[in-house]
Backbone and ligand atoms as CSV (ligand in chain L), in Angstrom:
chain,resi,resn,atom,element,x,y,z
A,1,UNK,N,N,107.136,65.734,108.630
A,1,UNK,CA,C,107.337,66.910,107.787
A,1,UNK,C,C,106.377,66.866,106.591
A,2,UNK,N,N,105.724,67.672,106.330
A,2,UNK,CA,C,104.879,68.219,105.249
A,2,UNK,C,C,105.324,68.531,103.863
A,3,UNK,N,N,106.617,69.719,104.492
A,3,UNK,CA,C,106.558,70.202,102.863
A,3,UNK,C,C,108.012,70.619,103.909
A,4,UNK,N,N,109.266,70.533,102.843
A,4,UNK,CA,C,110.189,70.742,102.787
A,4,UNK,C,C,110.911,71.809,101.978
A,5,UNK,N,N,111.820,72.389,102.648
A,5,UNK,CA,C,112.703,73.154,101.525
A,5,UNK,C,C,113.922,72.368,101.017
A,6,UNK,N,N,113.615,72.938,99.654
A,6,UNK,CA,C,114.834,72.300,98.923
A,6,UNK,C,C,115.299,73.178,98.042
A,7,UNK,N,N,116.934,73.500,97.231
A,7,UNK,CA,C,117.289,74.246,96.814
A,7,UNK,C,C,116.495,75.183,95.570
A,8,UNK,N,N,115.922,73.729,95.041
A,8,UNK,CA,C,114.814,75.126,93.955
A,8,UNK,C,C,113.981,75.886,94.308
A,9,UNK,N,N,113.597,76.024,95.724
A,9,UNK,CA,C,112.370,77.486,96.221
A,9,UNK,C,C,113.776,78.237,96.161
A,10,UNK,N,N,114.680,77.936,96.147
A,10,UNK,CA,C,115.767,79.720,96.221
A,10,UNK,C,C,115.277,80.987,95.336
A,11,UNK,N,N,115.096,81.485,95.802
A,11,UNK,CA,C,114.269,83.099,95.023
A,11,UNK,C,C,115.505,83.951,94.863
A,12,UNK,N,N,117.039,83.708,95.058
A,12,UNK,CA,C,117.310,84.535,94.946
A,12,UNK,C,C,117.732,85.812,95.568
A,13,UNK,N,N,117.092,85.515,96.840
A,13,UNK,CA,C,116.996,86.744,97.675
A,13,UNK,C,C,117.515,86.252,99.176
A,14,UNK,N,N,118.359,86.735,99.808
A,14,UNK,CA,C,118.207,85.648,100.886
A,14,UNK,C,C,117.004,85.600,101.896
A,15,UNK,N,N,116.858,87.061,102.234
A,15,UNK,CA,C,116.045,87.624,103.487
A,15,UNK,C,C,114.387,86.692,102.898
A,16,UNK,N,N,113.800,86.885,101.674
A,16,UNK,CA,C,112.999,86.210,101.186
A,16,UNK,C,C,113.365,84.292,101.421
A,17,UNK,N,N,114.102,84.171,100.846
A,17,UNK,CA,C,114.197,82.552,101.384
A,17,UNK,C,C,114.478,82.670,102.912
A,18,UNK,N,N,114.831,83.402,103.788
A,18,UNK,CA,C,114.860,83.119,105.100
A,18,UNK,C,C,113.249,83.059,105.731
A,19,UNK,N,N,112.640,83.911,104.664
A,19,UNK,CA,C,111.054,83.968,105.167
A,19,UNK,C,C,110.414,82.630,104.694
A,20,UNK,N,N,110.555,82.246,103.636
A,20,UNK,CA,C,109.956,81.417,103.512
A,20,UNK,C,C,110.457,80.136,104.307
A,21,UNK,N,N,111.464,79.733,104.385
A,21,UNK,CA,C,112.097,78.594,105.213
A,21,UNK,C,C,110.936,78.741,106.616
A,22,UNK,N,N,111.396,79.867,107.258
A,22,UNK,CA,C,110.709,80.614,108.467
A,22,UNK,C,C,108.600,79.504,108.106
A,23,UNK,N,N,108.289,79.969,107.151
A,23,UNK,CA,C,106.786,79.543,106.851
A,23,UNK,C,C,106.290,78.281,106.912
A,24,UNK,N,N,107.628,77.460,105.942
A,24,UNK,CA,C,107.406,76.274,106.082
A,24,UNK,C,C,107.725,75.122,107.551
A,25,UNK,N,N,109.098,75.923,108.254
A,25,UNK,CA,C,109.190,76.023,109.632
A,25,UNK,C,C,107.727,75.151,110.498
A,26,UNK,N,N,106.636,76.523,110.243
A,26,UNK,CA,C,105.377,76.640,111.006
A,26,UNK,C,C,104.322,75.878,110.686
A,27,UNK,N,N,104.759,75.771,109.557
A,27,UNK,CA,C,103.420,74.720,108.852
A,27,UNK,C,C,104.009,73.184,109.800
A,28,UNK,N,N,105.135,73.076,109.607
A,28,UNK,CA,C,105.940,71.443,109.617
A,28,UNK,C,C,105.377,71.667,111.284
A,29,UNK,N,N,105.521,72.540,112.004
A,29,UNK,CA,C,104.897,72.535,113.143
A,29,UNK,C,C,103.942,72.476,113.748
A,30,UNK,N,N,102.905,73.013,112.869
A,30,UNK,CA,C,101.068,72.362,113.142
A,30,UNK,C,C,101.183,70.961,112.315
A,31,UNK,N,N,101.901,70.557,111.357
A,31,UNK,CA,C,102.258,69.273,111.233
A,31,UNK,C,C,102.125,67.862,111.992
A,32,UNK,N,N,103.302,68.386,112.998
A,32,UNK,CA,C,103.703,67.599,114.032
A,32,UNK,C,C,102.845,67.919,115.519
A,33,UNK,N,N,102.040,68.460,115.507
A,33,UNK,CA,C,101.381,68.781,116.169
A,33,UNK,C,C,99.777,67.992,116.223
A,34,UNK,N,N,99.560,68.004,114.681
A,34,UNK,CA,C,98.409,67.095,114.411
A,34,UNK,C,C,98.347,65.638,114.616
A,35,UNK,N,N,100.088,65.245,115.069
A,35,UNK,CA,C,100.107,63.963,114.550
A,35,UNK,C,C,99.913,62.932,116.218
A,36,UNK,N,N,100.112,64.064,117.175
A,36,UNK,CA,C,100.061,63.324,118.287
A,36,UNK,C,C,98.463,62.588,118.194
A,37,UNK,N,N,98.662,61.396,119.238
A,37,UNK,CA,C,97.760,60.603,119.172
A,37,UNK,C,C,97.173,60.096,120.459
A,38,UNK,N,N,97.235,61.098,121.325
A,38,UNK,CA,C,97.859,60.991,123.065
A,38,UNK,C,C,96.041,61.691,123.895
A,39,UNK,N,N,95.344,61.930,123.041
A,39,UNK,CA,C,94.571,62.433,123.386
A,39,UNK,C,C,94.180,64.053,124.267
A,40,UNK,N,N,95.516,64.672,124.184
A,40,UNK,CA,C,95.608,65.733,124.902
A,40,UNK,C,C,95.145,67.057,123.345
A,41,UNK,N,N,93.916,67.584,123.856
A,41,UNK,CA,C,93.726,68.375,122.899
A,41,UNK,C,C,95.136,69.698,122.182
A,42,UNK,N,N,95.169,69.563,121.034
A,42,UNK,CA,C,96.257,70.498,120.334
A,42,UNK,C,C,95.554,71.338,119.709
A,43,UNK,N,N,94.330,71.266,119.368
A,43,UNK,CA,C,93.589,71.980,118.482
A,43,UNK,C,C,94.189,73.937,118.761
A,44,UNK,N,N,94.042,74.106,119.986
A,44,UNK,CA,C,94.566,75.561,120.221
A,44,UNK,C,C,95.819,75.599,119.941
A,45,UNK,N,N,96.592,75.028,120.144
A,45,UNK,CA,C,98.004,75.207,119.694
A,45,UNK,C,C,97.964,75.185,118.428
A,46,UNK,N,N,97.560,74.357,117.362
A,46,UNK,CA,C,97.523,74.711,116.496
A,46,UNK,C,C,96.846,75.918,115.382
A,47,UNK,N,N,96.024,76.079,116.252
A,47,UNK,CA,C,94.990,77.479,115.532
A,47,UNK,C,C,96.133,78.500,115.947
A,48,UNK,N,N,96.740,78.427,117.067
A,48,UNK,CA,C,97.741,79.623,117.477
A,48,UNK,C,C,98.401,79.838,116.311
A,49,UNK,N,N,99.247,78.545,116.051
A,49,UNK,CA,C,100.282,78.890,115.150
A,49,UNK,C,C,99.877,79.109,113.908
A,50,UNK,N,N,98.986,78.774,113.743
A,50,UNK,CA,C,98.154,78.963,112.318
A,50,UNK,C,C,98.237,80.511,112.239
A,51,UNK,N,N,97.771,81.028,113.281
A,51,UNK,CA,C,97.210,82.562,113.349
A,51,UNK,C,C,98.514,82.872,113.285
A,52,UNK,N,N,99.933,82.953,113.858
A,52,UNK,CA,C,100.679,83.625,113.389
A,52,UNK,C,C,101.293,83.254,112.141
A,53,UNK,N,N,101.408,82.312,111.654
A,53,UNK,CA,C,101.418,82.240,110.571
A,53,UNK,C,C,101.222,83.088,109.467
A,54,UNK,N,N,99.834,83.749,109.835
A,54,UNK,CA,C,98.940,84.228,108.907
A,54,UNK,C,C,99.809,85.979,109.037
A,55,UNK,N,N,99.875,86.244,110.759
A,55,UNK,CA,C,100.422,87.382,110.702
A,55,UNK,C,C,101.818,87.443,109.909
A,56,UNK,N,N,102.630,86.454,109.899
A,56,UNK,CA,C,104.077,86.536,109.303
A,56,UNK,C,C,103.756,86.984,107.846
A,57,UNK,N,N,103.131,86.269,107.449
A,57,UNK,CA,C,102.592,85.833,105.935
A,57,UNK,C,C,102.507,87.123,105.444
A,58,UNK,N,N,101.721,87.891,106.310
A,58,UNK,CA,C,101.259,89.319,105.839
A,58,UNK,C,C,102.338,90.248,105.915
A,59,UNK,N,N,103.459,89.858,106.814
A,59,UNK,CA,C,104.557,90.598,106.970
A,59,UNK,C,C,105.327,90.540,105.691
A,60,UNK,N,N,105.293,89.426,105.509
A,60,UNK,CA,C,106.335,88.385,104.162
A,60,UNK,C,C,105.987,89.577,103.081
A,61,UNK,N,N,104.686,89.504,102.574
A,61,UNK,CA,C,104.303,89.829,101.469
A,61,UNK,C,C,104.536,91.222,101.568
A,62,UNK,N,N,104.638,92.362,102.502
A,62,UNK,CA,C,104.614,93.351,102.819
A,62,UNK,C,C,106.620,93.695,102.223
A,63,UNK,N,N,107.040,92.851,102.671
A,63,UNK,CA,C,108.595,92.937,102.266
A,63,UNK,C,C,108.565,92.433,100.694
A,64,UNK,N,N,108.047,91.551,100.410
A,64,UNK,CA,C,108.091,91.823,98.615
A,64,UNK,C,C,107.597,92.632,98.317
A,65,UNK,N,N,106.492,93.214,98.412
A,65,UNK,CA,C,105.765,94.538,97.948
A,65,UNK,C,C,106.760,95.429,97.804
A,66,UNK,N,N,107.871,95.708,98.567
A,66,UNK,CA,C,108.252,96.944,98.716
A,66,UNK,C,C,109.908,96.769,97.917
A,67,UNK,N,N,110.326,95.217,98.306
A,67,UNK,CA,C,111.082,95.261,96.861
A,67,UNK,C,C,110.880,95.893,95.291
A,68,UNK,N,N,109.288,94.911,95.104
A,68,UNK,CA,C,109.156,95.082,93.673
A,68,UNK,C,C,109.201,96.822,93.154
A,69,UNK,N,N,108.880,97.514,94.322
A,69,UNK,CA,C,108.992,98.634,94.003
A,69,UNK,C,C,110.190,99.206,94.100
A,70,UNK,N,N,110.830,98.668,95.042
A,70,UNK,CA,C,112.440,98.942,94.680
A,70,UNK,C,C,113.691,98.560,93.715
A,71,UNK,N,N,112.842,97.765,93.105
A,71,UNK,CA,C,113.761,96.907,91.998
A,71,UNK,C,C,112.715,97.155,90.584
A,72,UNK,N,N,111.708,97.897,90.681
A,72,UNK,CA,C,111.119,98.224,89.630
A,72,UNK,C,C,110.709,97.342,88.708
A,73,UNK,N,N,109.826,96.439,89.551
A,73,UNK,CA,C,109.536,94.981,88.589
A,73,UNK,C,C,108.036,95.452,87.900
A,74,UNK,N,N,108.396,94.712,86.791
A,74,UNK,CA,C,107.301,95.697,86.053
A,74,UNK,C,C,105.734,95.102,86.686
A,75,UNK,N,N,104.487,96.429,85.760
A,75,UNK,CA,C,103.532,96.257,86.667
A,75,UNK,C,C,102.745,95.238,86.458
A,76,UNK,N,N,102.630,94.535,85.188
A,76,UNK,CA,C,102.288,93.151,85.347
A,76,UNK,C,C,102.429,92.075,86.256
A,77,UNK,N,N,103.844,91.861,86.402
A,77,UNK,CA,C,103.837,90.679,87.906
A,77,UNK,C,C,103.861,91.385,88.882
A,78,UNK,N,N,103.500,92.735,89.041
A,78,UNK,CA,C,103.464,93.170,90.544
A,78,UNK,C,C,102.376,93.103,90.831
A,79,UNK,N,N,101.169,92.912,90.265
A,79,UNK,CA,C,100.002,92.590,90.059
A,79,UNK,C,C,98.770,91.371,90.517
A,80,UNK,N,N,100.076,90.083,89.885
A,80,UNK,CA,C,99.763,89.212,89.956
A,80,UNK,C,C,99.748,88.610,91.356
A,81,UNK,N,N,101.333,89.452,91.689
A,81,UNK,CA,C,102.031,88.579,92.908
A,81,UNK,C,C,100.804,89.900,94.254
A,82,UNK,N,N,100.330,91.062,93.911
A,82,UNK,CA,C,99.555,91.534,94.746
A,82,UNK,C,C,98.192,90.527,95.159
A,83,UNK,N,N,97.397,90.202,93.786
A,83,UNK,CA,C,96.417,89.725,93.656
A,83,UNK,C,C,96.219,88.195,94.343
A,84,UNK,N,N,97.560,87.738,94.209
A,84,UNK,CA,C,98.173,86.446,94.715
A,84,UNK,C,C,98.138,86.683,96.781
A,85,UNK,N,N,98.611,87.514,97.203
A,85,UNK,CA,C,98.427,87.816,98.515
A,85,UNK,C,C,97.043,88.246,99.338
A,86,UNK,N,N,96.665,88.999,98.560
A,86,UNK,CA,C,95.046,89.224,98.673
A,86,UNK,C,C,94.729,87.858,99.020
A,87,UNK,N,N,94.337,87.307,98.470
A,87,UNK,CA,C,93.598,85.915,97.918
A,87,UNK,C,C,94.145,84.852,98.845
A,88,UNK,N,N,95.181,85.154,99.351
A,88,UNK,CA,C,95.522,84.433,100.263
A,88,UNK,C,C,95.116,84.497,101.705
A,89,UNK,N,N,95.364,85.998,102.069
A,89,UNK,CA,C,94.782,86.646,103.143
A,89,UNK,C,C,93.293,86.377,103.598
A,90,UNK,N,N,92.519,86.470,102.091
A,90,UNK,CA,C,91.293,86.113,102.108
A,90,UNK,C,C,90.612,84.843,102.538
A,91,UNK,N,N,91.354,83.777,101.706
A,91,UNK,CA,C,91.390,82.355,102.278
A,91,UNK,C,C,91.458,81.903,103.611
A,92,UNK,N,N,92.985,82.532,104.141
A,92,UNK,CA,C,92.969,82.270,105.749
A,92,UNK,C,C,91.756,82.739,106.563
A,93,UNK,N,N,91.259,83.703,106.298
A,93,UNK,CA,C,90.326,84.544,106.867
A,93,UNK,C,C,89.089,83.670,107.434
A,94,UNK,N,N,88.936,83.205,106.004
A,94,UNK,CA,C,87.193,82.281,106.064
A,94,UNK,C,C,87.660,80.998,106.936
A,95,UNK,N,N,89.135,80.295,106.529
A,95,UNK,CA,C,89.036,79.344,107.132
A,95,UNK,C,C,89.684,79.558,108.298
A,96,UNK,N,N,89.664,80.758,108.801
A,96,UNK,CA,C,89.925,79.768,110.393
A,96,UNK,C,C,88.356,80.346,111.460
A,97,UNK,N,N,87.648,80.424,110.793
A,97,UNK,CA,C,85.877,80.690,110.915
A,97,UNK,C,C,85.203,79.471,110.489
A,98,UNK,N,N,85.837,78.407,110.318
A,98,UNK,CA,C,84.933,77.316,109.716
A,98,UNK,C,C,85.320,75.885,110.948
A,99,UNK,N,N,84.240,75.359,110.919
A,99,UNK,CA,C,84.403,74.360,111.326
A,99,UNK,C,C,84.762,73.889,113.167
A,100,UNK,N,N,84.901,75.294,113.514
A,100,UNK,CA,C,86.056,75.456,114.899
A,100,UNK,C,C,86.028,74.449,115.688
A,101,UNK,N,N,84.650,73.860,116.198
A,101,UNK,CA,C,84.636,72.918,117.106
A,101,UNK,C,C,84.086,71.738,116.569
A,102,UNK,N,N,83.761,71.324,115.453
A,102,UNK,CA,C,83.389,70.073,114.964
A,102,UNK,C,C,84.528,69.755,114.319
A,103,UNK,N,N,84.690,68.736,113.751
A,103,UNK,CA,C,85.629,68.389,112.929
A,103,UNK,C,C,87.106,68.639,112.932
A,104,UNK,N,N,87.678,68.611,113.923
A,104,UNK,CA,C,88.787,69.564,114.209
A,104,UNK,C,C,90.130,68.974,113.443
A,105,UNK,N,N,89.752,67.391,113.373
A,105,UNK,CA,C,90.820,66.659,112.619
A,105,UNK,C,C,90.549,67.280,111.011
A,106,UNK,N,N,89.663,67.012,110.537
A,106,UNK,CA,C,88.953,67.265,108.914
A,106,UNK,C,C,89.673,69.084,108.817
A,107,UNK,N,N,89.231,69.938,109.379
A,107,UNK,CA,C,89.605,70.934,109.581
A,107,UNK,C,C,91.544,71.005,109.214
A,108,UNK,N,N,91.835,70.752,110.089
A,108,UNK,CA,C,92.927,70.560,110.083
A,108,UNK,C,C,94.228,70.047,108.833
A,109,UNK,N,N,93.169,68.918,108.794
A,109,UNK,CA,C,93.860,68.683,107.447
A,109,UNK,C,C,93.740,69.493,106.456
A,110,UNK,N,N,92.435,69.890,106.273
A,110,UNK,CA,C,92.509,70.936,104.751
A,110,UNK,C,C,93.048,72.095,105.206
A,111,UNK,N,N,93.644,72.349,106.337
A,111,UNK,CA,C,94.532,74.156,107.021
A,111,UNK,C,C,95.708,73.773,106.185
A,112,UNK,N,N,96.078,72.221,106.445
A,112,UNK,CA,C,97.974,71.785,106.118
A,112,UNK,C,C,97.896,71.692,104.837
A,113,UNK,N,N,96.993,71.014,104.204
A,113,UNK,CA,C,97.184,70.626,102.855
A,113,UNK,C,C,97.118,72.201,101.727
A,114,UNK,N,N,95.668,73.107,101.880
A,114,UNK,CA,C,96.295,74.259,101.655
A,114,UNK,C,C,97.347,74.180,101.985
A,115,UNK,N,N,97.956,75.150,103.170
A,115,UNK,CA,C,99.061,76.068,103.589
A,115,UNK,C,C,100.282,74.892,102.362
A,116,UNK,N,N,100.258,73.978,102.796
A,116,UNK,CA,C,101.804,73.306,101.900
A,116,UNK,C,C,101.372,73.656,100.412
A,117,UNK,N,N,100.256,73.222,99.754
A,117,UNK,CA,C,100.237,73.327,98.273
A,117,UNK,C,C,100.789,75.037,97.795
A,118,UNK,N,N,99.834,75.641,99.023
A,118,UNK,CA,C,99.737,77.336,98.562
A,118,UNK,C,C,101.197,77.620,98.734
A,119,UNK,N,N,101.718,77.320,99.548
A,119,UNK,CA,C,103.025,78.003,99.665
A,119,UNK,C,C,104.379,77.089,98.539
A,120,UNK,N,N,104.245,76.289,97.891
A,120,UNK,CA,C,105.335,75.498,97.146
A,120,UNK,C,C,104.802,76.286,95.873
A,121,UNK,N,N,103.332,76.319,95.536
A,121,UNK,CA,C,103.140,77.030,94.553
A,121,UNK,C,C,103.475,78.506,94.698
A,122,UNK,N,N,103.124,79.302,95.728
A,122,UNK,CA,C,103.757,80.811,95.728
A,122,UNK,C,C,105.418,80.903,95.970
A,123,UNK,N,N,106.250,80.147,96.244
A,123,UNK,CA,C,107.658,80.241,95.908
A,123,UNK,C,C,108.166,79.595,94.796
A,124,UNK,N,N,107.612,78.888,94.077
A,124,UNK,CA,C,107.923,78.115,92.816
A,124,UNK,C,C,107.786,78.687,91.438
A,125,UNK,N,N,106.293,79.060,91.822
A,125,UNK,CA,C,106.187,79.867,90.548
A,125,UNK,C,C,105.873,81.299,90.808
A,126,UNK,N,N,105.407,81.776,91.613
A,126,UNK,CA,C,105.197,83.259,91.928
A,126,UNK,C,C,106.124,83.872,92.483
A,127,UNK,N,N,106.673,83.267,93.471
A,127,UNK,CA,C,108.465,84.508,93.789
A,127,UNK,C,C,109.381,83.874,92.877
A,128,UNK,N,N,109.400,83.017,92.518
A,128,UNK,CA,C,110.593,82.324,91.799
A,128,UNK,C,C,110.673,83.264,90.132
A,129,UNK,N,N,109.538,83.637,89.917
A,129,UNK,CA,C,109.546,84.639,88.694
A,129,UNK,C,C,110.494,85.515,89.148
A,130,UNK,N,N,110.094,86.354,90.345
A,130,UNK,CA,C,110.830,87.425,90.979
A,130,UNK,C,C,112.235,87.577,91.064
A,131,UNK,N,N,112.070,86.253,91.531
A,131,UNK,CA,C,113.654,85.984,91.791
A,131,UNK,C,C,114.449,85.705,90.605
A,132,UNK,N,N,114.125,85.096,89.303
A,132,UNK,CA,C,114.426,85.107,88.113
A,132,UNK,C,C,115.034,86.523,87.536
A,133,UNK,N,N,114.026,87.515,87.847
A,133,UNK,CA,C,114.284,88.649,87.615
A,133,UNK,C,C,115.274,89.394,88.093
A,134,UNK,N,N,115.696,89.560,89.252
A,134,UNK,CA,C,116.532,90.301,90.350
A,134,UNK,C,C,117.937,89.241,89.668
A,135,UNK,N,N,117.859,88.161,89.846
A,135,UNK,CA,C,119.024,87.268,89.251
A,135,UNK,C,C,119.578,87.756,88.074
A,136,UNK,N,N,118.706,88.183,86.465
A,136,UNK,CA,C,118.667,88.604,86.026
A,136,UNK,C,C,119.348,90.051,85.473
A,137,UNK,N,N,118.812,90.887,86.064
A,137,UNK,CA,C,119.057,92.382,86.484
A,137,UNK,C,C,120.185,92.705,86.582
A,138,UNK,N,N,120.803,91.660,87.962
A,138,UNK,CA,C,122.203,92.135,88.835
A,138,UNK,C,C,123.475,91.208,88.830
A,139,UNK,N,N,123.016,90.658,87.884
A,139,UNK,CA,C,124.491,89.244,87.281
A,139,UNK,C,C,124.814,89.680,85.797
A,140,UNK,N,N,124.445,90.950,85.543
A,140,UNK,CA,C,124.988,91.161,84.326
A,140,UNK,C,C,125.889,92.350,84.415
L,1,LIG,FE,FE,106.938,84.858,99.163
């Protein structure tokens, strides 16, 4: 396992923590995937899951988007947390164009090590604002 959930990614939201659980899920799965040592190539299996990954990801963010507008979070962090998805999208983009058939271990590792850093940091501090907020809002 890579990167774990633990009670402080709670955002607050469930359907949002079900997504993210769901993310880290996939990562822990090109994880364990990297780790065989059996000589049977995984490299496609793992670019697979990578790639949906990427599609969920885009789904994910597509369902906060449409909160923040439903919960009227102001336009500063709607901003951030837009600019924050972009940038992400963007990232995946280049890297799964790099490297394809050389290096597949090297590769690999910097797919996991992103994907875990990016994602503890985008539920920690970037939905976890969110979720601060909505907590906020509807407990009073
Ligand atoms: Fe998120």
């Amino acid at each position: 396992m890579i990167i774990k959930w633990k009670p402080e990614f709670s955002c607050y939201d469930r359907t949002i923590d079900e997504q993210h659980k769901k993310m880290i899920d996939m990562i822990n799965e090109m994880y364990e995937l990297s780790l065989y040592d059996d000589h049977i190539d995984r490299y496609d299996s793992i670019v697979e899951i990578f790639s949906s990954l990427t599609d969920y990801a885009i789904y994910h963010f597509g369902h906060e988007e449409k909160l923040f507008k439903e919960h009227d979070y102001d336009s500063f962090n709607t901003k951030v947390q837009i600019h924050e998805h972009k940038s992400f999208i963007n990232k995946v983009a280049t890297m799964s164009l790099y490297d394809l058939d050389e290096n597949q271990n090297k590769t690999i590792s910097a797919m996991l090590n992103f994907l875990s850093q990016w994602l503890e940091h985008h539920i920690l501090v970037i939905d976890k604002r969110f979720g601060e907020f909505l907590k906020e809002k509807y407990e009073k």
